[in-house]
C-alpha positions in Angstrom: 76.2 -49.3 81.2 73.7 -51.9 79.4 74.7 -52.7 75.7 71.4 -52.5 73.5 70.8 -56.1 72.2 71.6 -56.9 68.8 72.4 -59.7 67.1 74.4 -60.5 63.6 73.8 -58.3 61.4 70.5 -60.3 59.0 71.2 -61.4 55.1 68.3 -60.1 54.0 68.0 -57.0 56.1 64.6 -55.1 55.5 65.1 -51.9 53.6 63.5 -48.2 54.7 60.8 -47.5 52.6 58.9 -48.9 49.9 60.4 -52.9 49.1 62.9 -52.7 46.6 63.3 -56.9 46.6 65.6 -59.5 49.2 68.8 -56.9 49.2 72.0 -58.8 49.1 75.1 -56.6 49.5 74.4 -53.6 51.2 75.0 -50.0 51.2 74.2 -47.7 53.7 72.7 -44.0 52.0 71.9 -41.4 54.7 67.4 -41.7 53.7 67.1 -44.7 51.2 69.0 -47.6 53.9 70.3 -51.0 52.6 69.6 -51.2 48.9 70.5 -53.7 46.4 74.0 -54.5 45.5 76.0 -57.5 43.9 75.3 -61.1 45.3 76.8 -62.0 48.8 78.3 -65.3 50.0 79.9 -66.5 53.0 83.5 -64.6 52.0 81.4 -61.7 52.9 81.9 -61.9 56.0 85.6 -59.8 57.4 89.0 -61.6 56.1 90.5 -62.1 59.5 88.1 -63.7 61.8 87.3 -62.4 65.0 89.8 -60.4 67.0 91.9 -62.2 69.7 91.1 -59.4 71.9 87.7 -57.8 70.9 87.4 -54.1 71.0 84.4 -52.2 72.0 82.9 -50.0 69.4 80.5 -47.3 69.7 77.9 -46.5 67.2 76.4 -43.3 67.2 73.2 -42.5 64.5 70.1 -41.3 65.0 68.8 -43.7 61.8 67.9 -47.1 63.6 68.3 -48.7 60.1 71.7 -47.8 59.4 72.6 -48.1 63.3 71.4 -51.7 63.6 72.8 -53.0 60.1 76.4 -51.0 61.1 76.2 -52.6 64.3 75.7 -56.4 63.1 78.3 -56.5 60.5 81.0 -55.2 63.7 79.2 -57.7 65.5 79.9 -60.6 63.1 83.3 -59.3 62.8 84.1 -60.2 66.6 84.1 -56.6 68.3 81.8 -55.8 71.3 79.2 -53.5 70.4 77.3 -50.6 72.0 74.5 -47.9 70.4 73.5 -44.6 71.1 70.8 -42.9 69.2 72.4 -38.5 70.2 75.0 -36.8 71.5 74.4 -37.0 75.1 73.3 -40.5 75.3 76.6 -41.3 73.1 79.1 -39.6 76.0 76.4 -40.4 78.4 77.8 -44.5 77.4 81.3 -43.2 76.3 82.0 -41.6 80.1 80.6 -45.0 81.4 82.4 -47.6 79.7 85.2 -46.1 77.3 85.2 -47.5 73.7 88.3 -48.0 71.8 86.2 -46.6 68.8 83.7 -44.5 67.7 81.5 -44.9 64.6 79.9 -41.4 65.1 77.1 -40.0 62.3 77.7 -36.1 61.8 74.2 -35.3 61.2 72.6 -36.1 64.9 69.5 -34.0 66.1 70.4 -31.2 68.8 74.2 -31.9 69.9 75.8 -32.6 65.7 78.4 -35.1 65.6 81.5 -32.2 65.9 80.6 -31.1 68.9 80.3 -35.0 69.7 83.6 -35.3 68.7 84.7 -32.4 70.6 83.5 -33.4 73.9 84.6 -37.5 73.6 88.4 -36.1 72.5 87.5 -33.4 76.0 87.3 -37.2 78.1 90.4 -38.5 76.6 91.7 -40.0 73.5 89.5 -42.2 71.5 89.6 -42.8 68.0 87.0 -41.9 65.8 85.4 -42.7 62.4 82.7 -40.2 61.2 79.9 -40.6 59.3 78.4 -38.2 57.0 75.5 -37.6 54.1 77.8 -34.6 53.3 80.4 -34.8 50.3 81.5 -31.3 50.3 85.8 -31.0 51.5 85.2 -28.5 53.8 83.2 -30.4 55.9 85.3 -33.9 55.9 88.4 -31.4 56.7 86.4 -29.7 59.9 85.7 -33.6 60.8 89.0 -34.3 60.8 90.3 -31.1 62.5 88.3 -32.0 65.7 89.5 -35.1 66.0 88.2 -37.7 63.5 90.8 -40.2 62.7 88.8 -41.5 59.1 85.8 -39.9 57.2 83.3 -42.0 55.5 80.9 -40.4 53.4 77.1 -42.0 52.9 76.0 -44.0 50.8 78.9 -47.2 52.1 79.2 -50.3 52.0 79.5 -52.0 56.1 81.7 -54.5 54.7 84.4 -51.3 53.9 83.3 -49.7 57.1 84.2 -52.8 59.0 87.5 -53.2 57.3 88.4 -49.0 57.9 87.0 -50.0 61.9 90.5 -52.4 61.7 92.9 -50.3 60.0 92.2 -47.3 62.4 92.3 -50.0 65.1 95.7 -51.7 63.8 97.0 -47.6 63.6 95.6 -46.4 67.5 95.5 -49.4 69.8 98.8 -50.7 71.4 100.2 -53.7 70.1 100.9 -56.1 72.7 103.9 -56.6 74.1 105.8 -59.7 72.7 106.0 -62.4 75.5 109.9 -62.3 76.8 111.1 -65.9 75.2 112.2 -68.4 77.8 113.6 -71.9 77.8 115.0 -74.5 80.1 114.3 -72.5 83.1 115.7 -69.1 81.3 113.9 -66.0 81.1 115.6 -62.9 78.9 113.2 -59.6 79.0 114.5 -57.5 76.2 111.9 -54.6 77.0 113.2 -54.9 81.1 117.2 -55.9 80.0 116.3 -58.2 82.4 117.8 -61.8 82.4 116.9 -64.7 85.0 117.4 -68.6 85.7 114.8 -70.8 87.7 113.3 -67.5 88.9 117.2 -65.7 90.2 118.4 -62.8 88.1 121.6 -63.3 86.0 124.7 -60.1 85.9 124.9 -60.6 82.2 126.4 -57.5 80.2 125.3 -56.3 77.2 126.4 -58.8 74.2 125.9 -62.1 76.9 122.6 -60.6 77.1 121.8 -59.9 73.3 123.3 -63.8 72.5 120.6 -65.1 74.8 117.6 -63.5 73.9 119.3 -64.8 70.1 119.6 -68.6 71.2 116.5 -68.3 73.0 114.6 -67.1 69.7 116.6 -69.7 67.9 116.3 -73.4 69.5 117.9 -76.3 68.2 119.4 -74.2 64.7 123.6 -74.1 64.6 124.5 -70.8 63.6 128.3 -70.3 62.6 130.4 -68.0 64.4 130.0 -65.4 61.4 126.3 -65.8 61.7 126.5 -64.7 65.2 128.7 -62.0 64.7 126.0 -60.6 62.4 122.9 -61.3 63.7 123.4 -60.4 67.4 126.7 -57.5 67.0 125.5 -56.3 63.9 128.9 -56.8 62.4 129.6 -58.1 59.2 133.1 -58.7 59.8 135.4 -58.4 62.4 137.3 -60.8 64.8 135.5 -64.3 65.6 137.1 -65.0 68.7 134.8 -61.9 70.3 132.1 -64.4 69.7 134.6 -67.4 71.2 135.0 -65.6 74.0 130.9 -64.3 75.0 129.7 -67.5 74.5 132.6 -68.8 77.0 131.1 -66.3 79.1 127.4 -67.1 78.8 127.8 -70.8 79.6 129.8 -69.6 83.0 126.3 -67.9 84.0 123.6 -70.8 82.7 124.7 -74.1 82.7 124.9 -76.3 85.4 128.4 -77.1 84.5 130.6 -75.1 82.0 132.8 -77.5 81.6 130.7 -79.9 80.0 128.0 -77.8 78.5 124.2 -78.4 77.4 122.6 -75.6 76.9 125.3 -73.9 74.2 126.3 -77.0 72.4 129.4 -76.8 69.9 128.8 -78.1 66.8 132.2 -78.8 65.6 133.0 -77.6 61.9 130.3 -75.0 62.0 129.6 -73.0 65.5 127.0 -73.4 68.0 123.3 -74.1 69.0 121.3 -73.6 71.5 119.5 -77.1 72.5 116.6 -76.4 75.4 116.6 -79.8 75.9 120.0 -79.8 77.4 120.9 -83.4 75.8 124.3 -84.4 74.9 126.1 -82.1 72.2 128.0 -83.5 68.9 
């Protein structure tokens, strides 16, 4: 599949039909274009910055005008961008390279953007924002009913569109998953319950686990025993020498030698931390 070129979206874009003077802030009306609005400066561009890992968006509308200006502003907002002008050139692209978003106009010639809809939820899941000249409920309810996850009624401003694009992104793509934390050789997966050292797995139950993936979140801070207690048992009171005794425990499975730990440090008169470094403790 070939993207159609485009590039960011202009500052002065030109509008369709007769001039109406440089047009600043933009909104997009299903037959007048981009018409004039309140002055634009560099904050108009999206909040956030590009997006560590860009999604590709699809824009489906028959109206070059209001595809190309739709497409620049997600361009300048970091997301990979692809156009189709119908229907079946939109699942046509869709069945070639799937988008993780649809901007899909209701009103296209021949196949209308419900059946559109229909047939891109028929592939597999994809989310979808719909855009439509019509105001009337019924119609942004039917939208919705085949699969639309927003509605967007013309005239609108791209800026909005862009920031709706993120908030149905932020709702439908997976997050990703939170690297397992690791020091000094230690590994603890909390998604895999999976602990290891220097690359061998550890026999760690289920609290020695919990208190490692803690001191591993927690380098170089001394937490008192009561601290511990809560944060990694849940507990907010109880007896402390359960604590006492799993940290025992833990330091028979990591460090090099228990008896003279560096890993789990005691910090007398208040409890213990956890020092990557493995340097002498108080």
């Amino acid at each position: 599949m070939h993207e159609q070129p485009h590039g960011p979206a202009p500052t002065d874009p030109s509008p369709v039909g007769p001039p109406v003077g440089p047009p600043a802030g933009l909104s997009v009306g299903p037959s007048v274009g981009p018409s004039v609005g309140p002055p634009v400066g560099p904050s108009d561009s999206p909040p956030d910055g590009p997006p560590a890992d860009p999604a590709r968006i699809l824009v489906v509308d028959d109206d070059p005008t209001v595809a190309e200006v739709v497409a620049g502003y997600l361009d300048r907002a970091g997301y990979r961008v692809d156009r189709a002008g119908d229907g079946p050139d939109a699942l046509a692209r869709a069945a070639g390279h799937r988008p993780d978003l649809v901007v899909l106009d209701l009103m296209l010639p021949g196949m209308d953007g419900l059946e559109v809809c229909r047939r891109l939820r028929g592939q597999g899941p994809v989310p979808v924002i719909m855009l439509t000249a019509r105001g009337d409920e019924d119609d942004r309810v039917l939208g919705l009913e085949v699969g639309a996850d927003d509605y967007v009624t013309k005239p609108f401003s791209p800026r909005e569109l862009v920031l709706r694009v993120e908030s149905v992104l932020r709702r439908t793509r997976p997050a990703p998953a939170p690297r397992p934390p690791s020091a000094a050789g230690l590994t603890a997966d909390p998604t895999a319950r999976r602990a290891t050292k220097n690359g061998a797995e550890l026999a760690l139950t289920l609290r020695e686990f919990d208190l490692l993936v803690f001191f591993l979140r927690n380098p170089g801070r001394a937490f008192a025993r009561e601290e511990l207690m809560r944060e990694v048992w849940g507990w907010d009171f109880g007896d402390l020498s359960t604590v006492t005794v799993h940290v025992r425990r833990l330091r028979g499975k990591i460090e090099d030698d228990p008896a003279r730990p560096r890993l789990i440090q005691t910090v007398w008169g208040v409890g213990y931390r956890f020092d990557p470094a493995g340097r002498e403790g108080d």
